[in-house]
C-alpha positions in Angstrom: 154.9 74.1 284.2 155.5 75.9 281.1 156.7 73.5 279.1 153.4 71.3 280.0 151.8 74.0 279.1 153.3 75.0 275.6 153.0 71.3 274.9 149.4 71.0 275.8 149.0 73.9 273.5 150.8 71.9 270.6 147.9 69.0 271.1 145.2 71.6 271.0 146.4 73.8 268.3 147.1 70.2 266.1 143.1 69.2 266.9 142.3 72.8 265.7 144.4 72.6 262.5 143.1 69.1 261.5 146.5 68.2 261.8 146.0 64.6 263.9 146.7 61.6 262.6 143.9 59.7 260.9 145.0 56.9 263.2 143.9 58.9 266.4 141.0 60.8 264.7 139.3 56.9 264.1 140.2 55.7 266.9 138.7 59.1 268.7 135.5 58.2 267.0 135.0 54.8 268.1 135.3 56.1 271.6 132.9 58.9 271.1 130.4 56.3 270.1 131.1 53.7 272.3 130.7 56.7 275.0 127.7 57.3 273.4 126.2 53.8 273.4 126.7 53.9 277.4 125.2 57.3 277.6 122.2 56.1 275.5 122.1 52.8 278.1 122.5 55.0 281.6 119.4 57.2 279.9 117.4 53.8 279.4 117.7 53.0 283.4 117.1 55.1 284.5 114.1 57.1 282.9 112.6 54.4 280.3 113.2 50.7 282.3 110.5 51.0 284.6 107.7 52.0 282.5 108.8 50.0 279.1 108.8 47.0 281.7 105.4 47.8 283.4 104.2 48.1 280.1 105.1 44.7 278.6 103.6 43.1 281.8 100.3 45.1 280.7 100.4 43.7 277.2 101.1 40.5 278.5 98.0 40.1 281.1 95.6 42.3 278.3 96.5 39.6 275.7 95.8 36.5 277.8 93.0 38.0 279.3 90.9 39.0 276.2 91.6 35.2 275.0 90.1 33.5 278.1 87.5 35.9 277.9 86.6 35.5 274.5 87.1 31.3 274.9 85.1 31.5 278.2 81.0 31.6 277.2 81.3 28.2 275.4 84.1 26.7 277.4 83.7 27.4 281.1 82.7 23.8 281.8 84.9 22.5 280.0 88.2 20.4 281.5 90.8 21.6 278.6 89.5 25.2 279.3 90.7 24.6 282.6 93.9 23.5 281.8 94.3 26.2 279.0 94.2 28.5 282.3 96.6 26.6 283.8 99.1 26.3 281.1 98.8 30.3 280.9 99.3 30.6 284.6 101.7 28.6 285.0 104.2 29.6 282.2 103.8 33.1 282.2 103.9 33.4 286.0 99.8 34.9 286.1 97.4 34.4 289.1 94.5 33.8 287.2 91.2 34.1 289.1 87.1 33.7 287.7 84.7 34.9 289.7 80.7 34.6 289.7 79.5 38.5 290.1 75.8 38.0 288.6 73.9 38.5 291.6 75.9 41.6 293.9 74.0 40.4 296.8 75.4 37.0 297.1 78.8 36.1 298.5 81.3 36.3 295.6 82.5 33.1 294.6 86.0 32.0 293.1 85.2 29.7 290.6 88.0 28.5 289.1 92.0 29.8 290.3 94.9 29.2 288.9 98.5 30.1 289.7 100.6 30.1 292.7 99.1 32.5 295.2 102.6 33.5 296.6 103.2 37.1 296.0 99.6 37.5 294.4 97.5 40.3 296.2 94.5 39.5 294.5 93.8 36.1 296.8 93.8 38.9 299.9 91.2 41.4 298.1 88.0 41.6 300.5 84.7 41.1 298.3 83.2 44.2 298.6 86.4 45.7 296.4 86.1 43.0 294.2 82.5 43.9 293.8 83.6 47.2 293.3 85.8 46.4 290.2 82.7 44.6 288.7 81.1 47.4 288.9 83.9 49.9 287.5 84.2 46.8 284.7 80.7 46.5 283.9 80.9 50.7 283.0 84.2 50.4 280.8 84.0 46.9 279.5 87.5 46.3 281.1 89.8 47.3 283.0 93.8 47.9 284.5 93.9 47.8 288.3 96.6 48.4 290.8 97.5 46.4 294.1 99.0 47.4 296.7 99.0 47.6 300.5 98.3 50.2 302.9 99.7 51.4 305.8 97.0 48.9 307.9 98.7 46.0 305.7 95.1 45.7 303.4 95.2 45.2 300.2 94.1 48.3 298.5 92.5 48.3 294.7 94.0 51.7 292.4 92.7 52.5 288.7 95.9 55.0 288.9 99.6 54.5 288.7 101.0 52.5 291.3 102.1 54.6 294.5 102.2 52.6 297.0 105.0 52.0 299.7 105.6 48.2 298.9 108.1 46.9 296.7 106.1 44.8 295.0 103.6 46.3 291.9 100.4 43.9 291.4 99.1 44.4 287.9 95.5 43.2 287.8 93.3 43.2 284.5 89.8 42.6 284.5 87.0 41.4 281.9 83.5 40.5 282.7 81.6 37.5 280.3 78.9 36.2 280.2 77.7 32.3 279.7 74.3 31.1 277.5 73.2 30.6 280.9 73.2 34.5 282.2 75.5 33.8 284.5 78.2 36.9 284.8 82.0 36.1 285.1 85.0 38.5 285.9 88.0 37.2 285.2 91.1 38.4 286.6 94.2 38.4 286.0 97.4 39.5 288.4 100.8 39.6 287.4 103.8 40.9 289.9 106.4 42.9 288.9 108.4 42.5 291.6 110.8 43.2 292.9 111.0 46.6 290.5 113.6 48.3 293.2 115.7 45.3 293.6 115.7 44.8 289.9 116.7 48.4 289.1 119.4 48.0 291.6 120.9 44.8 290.2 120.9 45.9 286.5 122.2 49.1 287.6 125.1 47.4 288.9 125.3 45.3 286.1 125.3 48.2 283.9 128.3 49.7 285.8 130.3 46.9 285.7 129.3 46.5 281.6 130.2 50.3 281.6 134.2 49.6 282.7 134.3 46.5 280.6 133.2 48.1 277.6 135.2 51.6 277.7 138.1 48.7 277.9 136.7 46.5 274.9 136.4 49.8 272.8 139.6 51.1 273.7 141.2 47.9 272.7 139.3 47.5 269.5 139.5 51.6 268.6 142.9 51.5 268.8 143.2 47.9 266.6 140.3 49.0 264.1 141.7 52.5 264.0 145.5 50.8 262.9 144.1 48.7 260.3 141.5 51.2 258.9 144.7 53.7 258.7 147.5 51.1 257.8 146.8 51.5 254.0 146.1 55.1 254.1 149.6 56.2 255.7 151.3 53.9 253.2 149.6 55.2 250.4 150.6 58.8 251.5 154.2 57.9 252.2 154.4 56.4 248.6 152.4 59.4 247.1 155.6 61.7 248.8 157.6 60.3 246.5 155.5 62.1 243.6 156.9 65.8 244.8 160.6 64.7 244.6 160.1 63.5 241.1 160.1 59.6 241.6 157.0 58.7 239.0 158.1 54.9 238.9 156.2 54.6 243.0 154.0 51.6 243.0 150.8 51.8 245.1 149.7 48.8 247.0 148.0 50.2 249.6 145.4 47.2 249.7 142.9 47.0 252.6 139.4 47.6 250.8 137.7 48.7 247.4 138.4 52.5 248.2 141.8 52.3 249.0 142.1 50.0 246.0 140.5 52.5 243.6 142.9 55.2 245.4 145.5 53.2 244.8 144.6 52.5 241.1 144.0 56.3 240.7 147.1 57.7 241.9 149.1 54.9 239.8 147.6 56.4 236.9 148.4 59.6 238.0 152.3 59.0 238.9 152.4 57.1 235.0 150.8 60.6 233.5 152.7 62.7 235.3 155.9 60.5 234.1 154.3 61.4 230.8 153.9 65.1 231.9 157.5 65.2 232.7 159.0 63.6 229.5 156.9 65.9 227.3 158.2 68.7 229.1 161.5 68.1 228.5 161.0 67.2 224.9 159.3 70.6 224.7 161.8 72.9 226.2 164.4 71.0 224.1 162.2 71.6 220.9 161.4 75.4 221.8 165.3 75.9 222.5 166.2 74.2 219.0 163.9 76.6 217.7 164.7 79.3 219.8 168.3 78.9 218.9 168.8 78.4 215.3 167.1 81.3 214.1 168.9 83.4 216.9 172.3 81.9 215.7 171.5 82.8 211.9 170.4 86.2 212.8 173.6 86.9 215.1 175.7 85.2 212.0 174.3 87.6 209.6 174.5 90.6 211.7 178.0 90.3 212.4 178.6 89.3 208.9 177.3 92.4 207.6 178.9 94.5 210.3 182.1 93.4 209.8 182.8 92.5 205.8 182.2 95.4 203.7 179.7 94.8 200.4 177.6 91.8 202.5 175.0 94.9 203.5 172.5 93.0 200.1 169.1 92.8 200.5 169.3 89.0 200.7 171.2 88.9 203.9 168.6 91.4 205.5 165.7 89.5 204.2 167.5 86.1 205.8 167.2 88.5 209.2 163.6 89.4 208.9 162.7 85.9 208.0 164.4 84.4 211.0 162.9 87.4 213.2 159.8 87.0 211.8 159.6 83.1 212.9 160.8 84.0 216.6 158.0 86.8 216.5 155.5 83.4 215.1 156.8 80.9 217.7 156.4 83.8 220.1 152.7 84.5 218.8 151.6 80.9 218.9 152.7 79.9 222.2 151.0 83.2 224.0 147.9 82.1 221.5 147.6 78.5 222.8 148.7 79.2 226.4 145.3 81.9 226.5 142.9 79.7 225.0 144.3 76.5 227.3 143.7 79.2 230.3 140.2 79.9 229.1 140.8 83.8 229.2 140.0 84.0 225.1 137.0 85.2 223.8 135.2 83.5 220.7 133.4 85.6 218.3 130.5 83.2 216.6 129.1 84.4 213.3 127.4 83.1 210.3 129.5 82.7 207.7 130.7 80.8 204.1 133.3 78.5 205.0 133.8 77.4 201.5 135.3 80.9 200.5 137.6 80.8 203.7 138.9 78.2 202.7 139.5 79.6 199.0 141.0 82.3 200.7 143.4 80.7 202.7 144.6 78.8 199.8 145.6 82.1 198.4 148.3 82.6 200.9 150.0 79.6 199.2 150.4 80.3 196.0 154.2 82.1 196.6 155.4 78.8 198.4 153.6 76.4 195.4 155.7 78.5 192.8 158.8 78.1 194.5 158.4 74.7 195.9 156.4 73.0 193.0 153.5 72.0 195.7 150.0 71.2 194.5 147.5 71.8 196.4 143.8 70.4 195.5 139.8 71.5 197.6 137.7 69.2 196.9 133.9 70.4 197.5 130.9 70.7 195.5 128.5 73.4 197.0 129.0 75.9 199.4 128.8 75.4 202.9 127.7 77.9 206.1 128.9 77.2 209.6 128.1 79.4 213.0 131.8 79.4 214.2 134.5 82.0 215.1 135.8 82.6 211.1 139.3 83.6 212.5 140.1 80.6 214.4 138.8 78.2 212.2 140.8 79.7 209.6 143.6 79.0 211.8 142.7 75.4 212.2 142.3 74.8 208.5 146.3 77.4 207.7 147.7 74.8 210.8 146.6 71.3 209.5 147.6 72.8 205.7 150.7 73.6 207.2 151.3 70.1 209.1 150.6 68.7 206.0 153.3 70.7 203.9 155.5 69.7 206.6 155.1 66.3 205.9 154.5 66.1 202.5 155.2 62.9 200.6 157.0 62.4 197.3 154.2 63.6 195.3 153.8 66.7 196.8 150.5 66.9 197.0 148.1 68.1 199.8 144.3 67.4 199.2 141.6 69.1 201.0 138.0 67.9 201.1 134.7 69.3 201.8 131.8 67.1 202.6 128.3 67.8 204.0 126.3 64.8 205.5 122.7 65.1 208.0 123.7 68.9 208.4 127.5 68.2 209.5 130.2 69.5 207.2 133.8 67.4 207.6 136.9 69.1 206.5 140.0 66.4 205.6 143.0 67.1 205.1 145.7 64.6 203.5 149.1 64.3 203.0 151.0 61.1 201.5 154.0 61.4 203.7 155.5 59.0 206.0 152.1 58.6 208.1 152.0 58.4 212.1 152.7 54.8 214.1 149.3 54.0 215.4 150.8 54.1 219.1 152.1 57.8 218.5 148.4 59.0 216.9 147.4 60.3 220.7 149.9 62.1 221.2 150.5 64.3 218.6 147.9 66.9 219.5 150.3 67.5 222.7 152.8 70.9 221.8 155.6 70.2 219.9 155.1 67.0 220.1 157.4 64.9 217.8 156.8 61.4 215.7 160.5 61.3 214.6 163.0 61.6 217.9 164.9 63.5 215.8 163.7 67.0 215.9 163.5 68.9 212.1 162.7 72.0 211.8 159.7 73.0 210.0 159.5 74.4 206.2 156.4 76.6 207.7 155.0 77.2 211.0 156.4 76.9 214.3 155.8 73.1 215.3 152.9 74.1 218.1 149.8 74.0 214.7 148.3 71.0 215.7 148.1 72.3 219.5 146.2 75.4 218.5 144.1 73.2 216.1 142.9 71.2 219.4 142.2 73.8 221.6 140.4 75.7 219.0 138.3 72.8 217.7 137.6 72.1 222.2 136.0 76.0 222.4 134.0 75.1 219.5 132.3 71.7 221.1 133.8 70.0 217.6 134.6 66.3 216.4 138.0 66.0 215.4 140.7 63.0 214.7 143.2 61.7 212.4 143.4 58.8 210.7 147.0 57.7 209.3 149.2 54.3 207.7 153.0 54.0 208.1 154.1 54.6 204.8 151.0 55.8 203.6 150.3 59.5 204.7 147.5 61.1 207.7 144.6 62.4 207.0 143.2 64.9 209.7 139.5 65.8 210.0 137.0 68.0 212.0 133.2 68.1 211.8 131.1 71.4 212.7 127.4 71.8 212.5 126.3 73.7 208.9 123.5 76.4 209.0 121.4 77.6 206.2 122.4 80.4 203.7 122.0 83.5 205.5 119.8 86.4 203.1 121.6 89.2 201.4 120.9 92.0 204.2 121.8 89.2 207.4 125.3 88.9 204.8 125.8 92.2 204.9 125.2 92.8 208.9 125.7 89.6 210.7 125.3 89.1 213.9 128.3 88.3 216.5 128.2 86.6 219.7 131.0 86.3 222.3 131.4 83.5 224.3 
């Protein structure tokens, strides 16, 4: 008993945790609405069927009535009047009776019948009730009667619902028209719903036997729909398992339908980025290690050297240590740098300022490393420019691409930077006539540390990650940015930023800052 209870516990708790297979959860869902199609059918007998089939009878009877009325002044003498009545009797299973009620006094007479009298109450309806109706016609222009018989066995006339004991409901609608010749004429027309309890009883036992033969159909077909629906699904998420163990070379052919296809398109994509993910990775902890590493091993090296050989205590060995300390303190700097701006926790302070001078200024920072390593470096600009930017960071964008630049430097040693200002959009270049970047390679290179050349070098200046901190910079600042390069040939990279007018003397000397 405990077991069967702990493991009816397991079901329940797995329906509470949305843990059930997609499987049974479809195929749960095509029972709940087959269930609800036979709820919605047991509701319609019993509570709607009567009265939705009364009321088509009545639509029925009113219909054919108001057109043999209508047809009746100018075609009461008429033989294909007469066998219009028929035809309508006949096929629509009416007793249709005209009688002459112009003068009340005389004895009523049927003038023209049509329909088997069978089941038909309205042949047994004594004349003073069917004078009565005239009357209760002539008041409301027409009318809906009941039939139905009394305890006596008469035939008893109702304007209200029908109540009777018999099984058998006479629906009875009356008109009155007149002919060119004065003479008045009630036409009537009975129709039988009968028998209304042995109809309810046979569809009701219909309906149960539809009931057992449908909760069967849509168990078979829930269970088959419910399969197929899910087939492609639980292969898809089979193959996507593969993903956390590190297999990125899963195929997904889920097939089935568009979704599933689009799924299956999607995650392929996925498993070939995350393949992409995964080599970068690697090539990025073995870049930062080589990095890591050499500087480490020259400090160590030095250290030792001057700790254990007297007279190697020069300034030139200590300067080698605080270069090499100094670039692990850099690499250190730029990968906390990019890592918070990729997090979105930095904050970007946006003033007004001359972007030309920046640029003037950061060319300034060169001039040791041109003396030593006979670089030329060339702005090309004509007028001053003024952007509405973060002046730190872009200053960092334009030291990083000078650097990349250096870096890769061709024969003539020789990095240009231009200035150009076009429908209030200022493009800064930057060009090198190095060994340029393989077409195939050009959208990768903004990725950190990411390598052209296999064969990791280590940079004259900077830390490798510049072009990584120039992306994420030029992203917080909405700008257009790309590069443009031939094998053999050199790069050029560019950005574009919006240019604002020259600010006056006393905004220059108090601008404004906003933090984003």
């Amino acid at each position: 008993m405990k077991s069967t209870n702990n493991k009816l516990s397991a079901i329940v708790g797995k329906f509470k945790n949305n843990k059930i297979s997609i499987r049974w959860k479809l195929a749960l869902y095509f029972l709940l609405f087959s269930m609800a199609m036979l709820i919605l059918l047991w509701i319609f007998q019993y509570f709607i069927l009567t009265d939705v089939y009364v009321e088509i009878k009545k639509n029925a009877v009113l219909t054919y009535g108001d057109t043999l009325t209508e047809e009746l002044p100018d075609n009461i003498y008429k033989s294909s009047y007469l066998e219009k009545i028929r035809k309508i009797g006949e096929e629509n299973d009416i007793y249709i009776a005209i009688f002459d009620v112009t003068d009340p006094e005389n004895i009523l007479e049927r003038y023209r019948i049509s329909g088997v009298i069978g089941a038909y109450k309205l042949h047994s309806v004594s004349d003073e009730k069917l004078m009565e109706c005239a009357n209760i016609v002539r008041q409301n222009g027409s009318s809906v009667f009941f039939l139905y018989e009394n305890d006596n066995g008469e035939t008893e006339i109702s304007q209200n619902q029908y109540s009777g004991s018999s099984d058998d409901i006479n629906l009875v609608y009356a008109t009155i028209a007149m002919t060119p010749g004065g003479i008045d004429y009630m036409i009537m027309l009975n129709s039988v719903i009968t028998p209304l309890e042995s109809m309810i009883q046979t569809i009701l036992i219909l309906l149960v036997f539809l009931t057992f033969i449908l909760i069967i159909v849509s168990l078979i077909l829930s269970f088959y729909a419910s399969r197929i629906i899910a087939r492609p699904i639980i292969r898809i998420n089979n193959e996507a398992k593969h993903l956390s163990d590190g297999n990125y070379n899963v195929e997904f052919n889920g097939g089935g339908y568009r979704e599933i296809t689009e799924l299956n398109d999607t995650l392929s994509y996925v498993s070939i980025e995350l393949e992409k993910v995964e080599r970068l990775r690697r090539e990025l902890i073995a870049n930062v290690s080589h990095d890591l590493r050499t500087p480490l091993t020259m400090i160590t090296g030095y250290a030792e050297m001057i700790r254990d050989l007297p007279g190697e205590n020069t300034p030139e060995n200590m300067q080698v240590i605080i270069d090499e300390a100094t670039r692990l303190s850099s690499l250190v700097k730029d990968l906390i740098d990019i890592s918070v701006i990729q997090n979105g926790t930095t904050k970007v302070t946006l003033k007004t300022y001359n972007l030309t001078d920046s640029i003037l200024e950061i060319f300034k920072r060169y001039t040791k490393l041109i003396e030593q390593n006979e670089f030329k470096l060339d702005f090309v600009h004509d007028n001053d420019v003024y952007i509405y930017a973060d002046e730190m960071k872009i200053s960092q964008v334009i030291y990083n691409l000078v650097n990349n630049a250096i870096n890769y430097i061709g024969e003539d040693k020789t990095v240009i930077v231009k200035q150009t200002v076009k429908d209030g959009t200022v493009r800064i270049e930057v060009t090198d006539h190095g060994m340029g970047i393989p077409k195939d390679k050009l959208e990768h290179i903004w990725n950190r540390y990411y390598r052209v050349d296999k064969e990791h070098k280590r940079a004259v200046i900077g830390t490798g990650l510049g072009l990584s901190i120039v992306k994420s910079v030029l992203d917080l600042h909405k700008a257009q940015y790309g590069v443009e390069s031939e094998l053999g040939k050199g790069s050029t990279f560019w950005f574009e930023l919006k240019t604002v007018p020259k600010p006056e003397k006393s905004d220059e000397d108090d601008n404004t800052t906003d933090e984003k």
